[in-house]
C-alpha positions in Angstrom: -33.8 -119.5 132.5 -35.8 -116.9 130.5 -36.0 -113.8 131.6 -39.5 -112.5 132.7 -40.2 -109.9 130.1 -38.8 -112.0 127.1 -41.5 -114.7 128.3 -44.0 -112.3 128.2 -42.9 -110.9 124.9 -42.8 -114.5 123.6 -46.8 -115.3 124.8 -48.1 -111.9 123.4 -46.2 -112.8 119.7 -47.5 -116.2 120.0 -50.9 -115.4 121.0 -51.5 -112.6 117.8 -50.0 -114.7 115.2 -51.1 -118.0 116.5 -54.2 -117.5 117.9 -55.0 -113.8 116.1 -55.3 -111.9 119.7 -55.3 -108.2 119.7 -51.3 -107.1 120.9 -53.1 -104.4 123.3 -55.0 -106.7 125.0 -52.7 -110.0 125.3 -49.6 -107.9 126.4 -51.1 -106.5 129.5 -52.0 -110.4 130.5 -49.0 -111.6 130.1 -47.2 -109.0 131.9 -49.4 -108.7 134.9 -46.6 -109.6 137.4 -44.0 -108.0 136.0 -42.6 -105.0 137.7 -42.5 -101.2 135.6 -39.5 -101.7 134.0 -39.7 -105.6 132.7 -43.3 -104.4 131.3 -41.7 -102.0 129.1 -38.9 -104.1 127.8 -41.2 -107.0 127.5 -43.7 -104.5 125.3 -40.8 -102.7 123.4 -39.8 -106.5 122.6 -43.4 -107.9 121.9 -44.3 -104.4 120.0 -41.4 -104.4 118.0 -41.9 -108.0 116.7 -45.0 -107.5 115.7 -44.4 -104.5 114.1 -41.0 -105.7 111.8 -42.6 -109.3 111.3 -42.4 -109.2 107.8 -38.8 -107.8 107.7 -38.3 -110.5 110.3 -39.6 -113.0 108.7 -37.5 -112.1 105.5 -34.1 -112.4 107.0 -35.2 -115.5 109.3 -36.0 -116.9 105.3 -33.0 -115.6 103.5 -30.0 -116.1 106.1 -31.7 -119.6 107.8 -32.9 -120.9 104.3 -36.2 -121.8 105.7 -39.4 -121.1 105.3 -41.0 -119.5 108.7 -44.6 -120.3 107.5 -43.3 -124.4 107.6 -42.0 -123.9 111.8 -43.8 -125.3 114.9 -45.3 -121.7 116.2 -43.4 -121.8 119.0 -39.7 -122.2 117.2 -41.3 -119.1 114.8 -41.8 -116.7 117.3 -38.8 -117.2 119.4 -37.0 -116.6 116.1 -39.0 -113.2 115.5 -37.9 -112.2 118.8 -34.1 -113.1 118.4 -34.1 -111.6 115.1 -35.6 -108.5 116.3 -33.3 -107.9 119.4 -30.3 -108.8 117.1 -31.5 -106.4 114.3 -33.6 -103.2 115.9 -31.7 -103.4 119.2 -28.6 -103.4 121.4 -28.8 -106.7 122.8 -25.4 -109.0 122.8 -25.7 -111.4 120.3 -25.1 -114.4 123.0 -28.3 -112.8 124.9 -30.3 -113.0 122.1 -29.8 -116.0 120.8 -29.7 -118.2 124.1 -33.1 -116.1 125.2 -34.6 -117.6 122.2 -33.2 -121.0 122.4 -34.5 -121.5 125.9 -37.7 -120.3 125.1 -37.7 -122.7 122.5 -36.8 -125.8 125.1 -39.3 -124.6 127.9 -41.9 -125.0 125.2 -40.9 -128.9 125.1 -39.3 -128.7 121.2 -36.1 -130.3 122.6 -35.1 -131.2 118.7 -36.1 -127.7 117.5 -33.0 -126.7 119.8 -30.0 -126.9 118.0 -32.3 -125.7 114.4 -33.1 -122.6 116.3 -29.5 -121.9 117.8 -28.0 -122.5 114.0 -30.4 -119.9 112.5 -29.9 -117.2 114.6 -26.1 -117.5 115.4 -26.9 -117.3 110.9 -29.1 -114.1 111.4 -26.7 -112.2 113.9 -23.8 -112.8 111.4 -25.8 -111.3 108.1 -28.8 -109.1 109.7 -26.9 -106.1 109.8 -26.0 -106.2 106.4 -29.0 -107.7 105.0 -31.1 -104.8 106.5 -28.9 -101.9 104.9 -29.4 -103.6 101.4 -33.0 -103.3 101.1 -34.4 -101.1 99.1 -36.6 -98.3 100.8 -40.0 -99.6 100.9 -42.9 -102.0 102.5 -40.2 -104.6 102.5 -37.7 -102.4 104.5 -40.3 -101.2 107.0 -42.6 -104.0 107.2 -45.9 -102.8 106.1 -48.4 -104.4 103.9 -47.8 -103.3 99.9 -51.3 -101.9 100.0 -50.6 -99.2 102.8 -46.9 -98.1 100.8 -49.2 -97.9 97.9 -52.2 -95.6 99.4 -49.8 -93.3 101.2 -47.6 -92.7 98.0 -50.8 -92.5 95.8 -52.2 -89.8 98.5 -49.0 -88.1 99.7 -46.1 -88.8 97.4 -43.4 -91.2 98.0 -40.7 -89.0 100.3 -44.1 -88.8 102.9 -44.9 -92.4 102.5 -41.7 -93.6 103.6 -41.7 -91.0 106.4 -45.1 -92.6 107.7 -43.4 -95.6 107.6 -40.8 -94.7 109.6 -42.5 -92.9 112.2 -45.3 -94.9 112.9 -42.5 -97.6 113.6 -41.0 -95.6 116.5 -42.7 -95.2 120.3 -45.7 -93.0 120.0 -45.5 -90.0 122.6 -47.8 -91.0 126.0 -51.0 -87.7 126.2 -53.5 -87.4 128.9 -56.6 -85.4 129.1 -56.3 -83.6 131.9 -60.1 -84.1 133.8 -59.8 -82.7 137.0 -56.8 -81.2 139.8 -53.1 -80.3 139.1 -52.0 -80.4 135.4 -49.8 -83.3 134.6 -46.4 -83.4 132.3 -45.9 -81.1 129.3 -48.7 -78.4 128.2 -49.2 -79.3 124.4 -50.4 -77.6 121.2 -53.9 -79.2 122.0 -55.8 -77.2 125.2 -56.1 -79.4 128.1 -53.4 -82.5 126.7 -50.5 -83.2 128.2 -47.7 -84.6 127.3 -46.2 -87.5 129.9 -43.9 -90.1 130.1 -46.2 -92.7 131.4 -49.4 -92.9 132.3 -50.4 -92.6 135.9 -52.7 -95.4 136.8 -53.6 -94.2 140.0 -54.6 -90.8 138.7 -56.6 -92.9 135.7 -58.3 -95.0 138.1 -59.6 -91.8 139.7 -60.7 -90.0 137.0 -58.2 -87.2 137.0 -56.8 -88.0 133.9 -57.6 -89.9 131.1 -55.2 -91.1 128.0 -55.6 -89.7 124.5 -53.5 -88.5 122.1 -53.4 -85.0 120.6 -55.3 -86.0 117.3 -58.2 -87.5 118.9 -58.5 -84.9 121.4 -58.2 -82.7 118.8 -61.5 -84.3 116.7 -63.3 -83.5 120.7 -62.3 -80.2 120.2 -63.7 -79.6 117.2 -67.2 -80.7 117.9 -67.8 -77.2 119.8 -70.2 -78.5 121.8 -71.9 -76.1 124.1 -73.8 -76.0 127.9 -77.5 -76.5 126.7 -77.1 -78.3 123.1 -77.7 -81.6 122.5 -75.0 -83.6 120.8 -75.2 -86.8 119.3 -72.2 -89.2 119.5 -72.6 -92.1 116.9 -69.6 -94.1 118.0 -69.1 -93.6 121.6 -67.0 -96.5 122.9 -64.5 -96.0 125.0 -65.8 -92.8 125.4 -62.6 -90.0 125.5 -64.6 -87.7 123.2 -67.9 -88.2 124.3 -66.5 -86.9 127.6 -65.2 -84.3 126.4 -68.2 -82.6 124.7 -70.6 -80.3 126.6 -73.9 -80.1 127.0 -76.4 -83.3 127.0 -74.9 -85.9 125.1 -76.0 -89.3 123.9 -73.6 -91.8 123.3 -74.2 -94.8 121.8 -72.4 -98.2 121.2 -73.3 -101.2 119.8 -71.7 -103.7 121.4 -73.0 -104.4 125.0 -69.7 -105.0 126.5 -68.6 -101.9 125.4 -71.4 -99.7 126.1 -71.0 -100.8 130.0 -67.5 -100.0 129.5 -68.7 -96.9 128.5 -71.1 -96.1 131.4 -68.1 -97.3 133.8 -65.4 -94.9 131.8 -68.3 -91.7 132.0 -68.8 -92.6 135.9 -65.3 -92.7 136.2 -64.5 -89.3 134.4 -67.4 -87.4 136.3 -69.8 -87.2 132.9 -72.6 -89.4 134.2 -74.6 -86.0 134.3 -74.2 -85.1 130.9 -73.9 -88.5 129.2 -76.3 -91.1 128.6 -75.5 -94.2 126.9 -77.3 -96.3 124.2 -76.8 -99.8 123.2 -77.9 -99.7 119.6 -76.6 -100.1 115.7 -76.1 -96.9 115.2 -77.4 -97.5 111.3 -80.5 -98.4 113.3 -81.4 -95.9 115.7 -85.3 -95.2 117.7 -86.9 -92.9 116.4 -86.6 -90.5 119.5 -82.8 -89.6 118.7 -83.7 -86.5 116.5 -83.4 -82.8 115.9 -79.7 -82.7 117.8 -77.6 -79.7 117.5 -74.2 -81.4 116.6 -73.3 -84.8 115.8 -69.8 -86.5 115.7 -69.1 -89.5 113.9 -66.1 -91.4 114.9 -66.6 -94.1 112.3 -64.3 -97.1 112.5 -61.8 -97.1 109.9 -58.1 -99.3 109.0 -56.0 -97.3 111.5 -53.4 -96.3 109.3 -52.6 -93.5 111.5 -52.2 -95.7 114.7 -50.1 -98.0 113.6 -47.5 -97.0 116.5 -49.5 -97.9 119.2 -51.1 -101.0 117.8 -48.5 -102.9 116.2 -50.7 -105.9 114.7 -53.4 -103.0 113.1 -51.2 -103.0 109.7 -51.5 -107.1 109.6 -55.3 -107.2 109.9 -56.9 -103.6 108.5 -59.0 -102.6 105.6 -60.6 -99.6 104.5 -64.4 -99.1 105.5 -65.5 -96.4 102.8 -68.8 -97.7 102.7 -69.7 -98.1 106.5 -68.2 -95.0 107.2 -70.7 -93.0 104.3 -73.4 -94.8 106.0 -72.4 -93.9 109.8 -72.2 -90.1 108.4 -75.8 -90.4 106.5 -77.0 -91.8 109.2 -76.0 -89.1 111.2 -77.4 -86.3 109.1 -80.8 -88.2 109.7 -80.9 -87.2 113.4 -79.1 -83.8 113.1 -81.4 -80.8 113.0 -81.0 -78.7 109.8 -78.4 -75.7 110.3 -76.8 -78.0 112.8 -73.0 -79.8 112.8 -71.2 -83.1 112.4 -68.0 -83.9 112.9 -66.7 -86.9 110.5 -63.5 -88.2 111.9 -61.4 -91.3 111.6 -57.9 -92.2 112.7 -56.5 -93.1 109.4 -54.7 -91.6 106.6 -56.5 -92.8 103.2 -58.0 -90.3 101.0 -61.0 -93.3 99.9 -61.7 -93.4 104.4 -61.1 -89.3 104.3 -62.3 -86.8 102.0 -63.9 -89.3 99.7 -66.4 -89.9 102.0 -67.4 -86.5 103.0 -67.2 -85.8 99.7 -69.9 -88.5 98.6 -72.0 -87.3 101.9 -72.8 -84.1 100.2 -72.5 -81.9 103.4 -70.9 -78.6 103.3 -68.0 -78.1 104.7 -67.1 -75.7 107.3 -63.5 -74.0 107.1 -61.5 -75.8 109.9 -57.9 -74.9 108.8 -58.6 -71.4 109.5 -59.7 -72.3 113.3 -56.2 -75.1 113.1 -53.7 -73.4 111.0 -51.4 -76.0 112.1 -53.1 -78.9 111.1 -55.0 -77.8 107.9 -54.9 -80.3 105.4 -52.3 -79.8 102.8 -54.8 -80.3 99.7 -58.4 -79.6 101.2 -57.7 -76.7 104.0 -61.2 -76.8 105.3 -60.0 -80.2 106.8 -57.6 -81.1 109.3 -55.1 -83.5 109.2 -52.8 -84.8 111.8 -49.7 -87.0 110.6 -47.3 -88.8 112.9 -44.2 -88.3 111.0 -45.3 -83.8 111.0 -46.9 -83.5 114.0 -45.9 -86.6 116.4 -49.6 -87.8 116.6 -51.6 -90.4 116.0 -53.1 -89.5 111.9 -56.5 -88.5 112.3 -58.7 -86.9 109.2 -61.5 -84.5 110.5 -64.3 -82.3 108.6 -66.7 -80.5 110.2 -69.9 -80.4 108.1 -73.2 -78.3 108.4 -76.4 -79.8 107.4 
């Protein structure tokens, strides 16, 4: 019988290769009954799949001489899983392998069986060794070539493998603080705290609210003050429209996520100060003018979430020219002497300072507000990187038009 958290590991795998679900969203369904700790190994297991896949996918290739793309979906991802547990973890090798093979029969792929026991009893023979003589690299650490190629290009190869290594480890579990008794760890962000999991009941009141130290920090940096008006162009799910000061407009386009944003405000005691629009933001009324700060949290590939969304390296692409409209579009409605924020959670100098370059905004001098987390070539930016600062990567300028 399969264990409870290997079948749910095995559904979420399925579901984002097979049926291109987001990992975020089909883990939590699949694990809905399991207790605390069968949810963690079953999203350490799931996670980690995803992640290594191409790695995986390699040895599964070389050591089982066939071709994964060529398997019935459900023999390929009780092979990811196997090969994962017999090369990034402790499990015993019988474990593994019999784990897989009975989630290979409860799927009905009786004469897949004996293929799938063959291959891995192969892989947990030769994945040790197999692993050790790659070369450092996409390969090695599973990312696409494109990402190992924009990192060296931007930060040298020694960083580039160090982003790939870090942002393959757990990322470390923040909360905002919102309300009562601080929480966990005080961090070098006011008001975060580091914790090891997340309290749901003190989420589902409100008290606290997850978010990491690098978008907190983009909040932060808005400066929002009692009796300005701040206009936030990309609102949804709303941590750093909460956080701001002063009346603020958020706006999202998609309805779904624009009630999730009223509900998430409600929740975190902001309904006062936040209102909510459902609109493009590229196509704003005409009454959303003359605020006194502005932050754009323009959607972007992710490259500096790639811990906590596993399948984001498998599926993103850089949005240069949506993000140079978001910020134009911006300094449309912002009065003049007044602020944006630009900030995306990637690490790509095309998504970064390219585009606040192109925007034509002056810059204000943020490293000398963040010492810490000036960025190493342009200091009036700020840079957080995963592997230096055990954050998620976010890029943020502060701009005066």
């Amino acid at each position: 019988m399969v264990s409870p958290a290997r079948r749910a590991a095995f559904e979420t795998v399925l579901r984002v290769f097979e049926q291109d679900a987001y990992a975020d969203r089909a883990l939590p369904r699949a694990a809905a009954n399991l207790d605390q700790r069968d949810r963690a190994l079953a999203q350490r297991l799931a996670y980690g799949s995803i992640q290594r896949v191409l790695t995986l996918d390699h040895a599964i290739e070389e050591l089982g001489r066939r071709p994964v793309r060529k398997l019935d979906p459900p023999v390929r991802a009780a092979l990811r899983l196997g090969a994962y547990e017999l090369g990034f973890m402790q499990t015993p090798r019988h474990a593994a392998v019999n784990e897989a093979v009975e989630l290979v029969r409860s799927a009905r792929l009786e004469r897949a069986v004996p293929f799938t026991n063959a291959v891995l009893r192969r892989v947990a023979d030769g994945i040790g060794p197999l692993l050790d003589s790659l070369p450092e690299g996409a390969l090695k650490h599973s990312y696409p070539d494109w990402v190992e190629q924009v990192w060296t290009r931007d930060f040298g190869p020694e960083t580039a493998l160090a982003l790939m290594r870090a942002q393959n480890e757990a990322p470390e579990t923040v909360v905002r603080m919102i309300r009562g008794d601080p929480v966990g760890e005080p961090t070098d962000i006011p008001g975060a705290y580091r914790v090891e999991r997340v309290d749901e009941q003190a989420l589902a009141e409100g008290r606290i609210w997850p978010q990491s130290r690098g978008s907190q920090l983009a909040g932060l940096v808005v400066g929002a003050r009692e009796g300005e008006r701040t206009l936030d162009l990309c609102a949804a799910p709303g941590g750093k429209a909460t956080q701001l000061e002063g009346d603020v407009t958020a706006v999202e386009k998609h309805p779904g996520r624009a009630r999730e944003l009223v509900e998430n405000a409600a929740r975190l005691g902001a309904s006062s100060n936040v209102s909510v629009v459902c609109a493009d933001a590229l196509e704003l009324p005409p009454e959303l003018r003359d605020y006194d700060r502005a932050i754009v949290d323009a959607p972007c590939s992710g490259l500096g979430v790639l811990a906590s969304r596993p399948d984001l390296r498998w599926r993103a692409h850089p949005l240069p020219e949506l993000q140079l409209d978001l910020l134009r579009a911006a300094a449309d409605r912002v009065r003049p002497g007044g602020t944006i924020v630009y900030s995306v959670c990637t690490l790509n100098a095309d998504e970064n300072e390219a585009v606040v370059d192109a925007a034509g905004l002056a810059p204000e001098p943020l490293g000398e507000e963040w010492p810490r987390f000036a960025h190493p070539k342009r200091p009036e930016f700020l840079l957080t990187r995963p592997d230096l600062h055990g954050t998620s990567g976010f890029f943020i300028a502060r701009l005066r038009v």
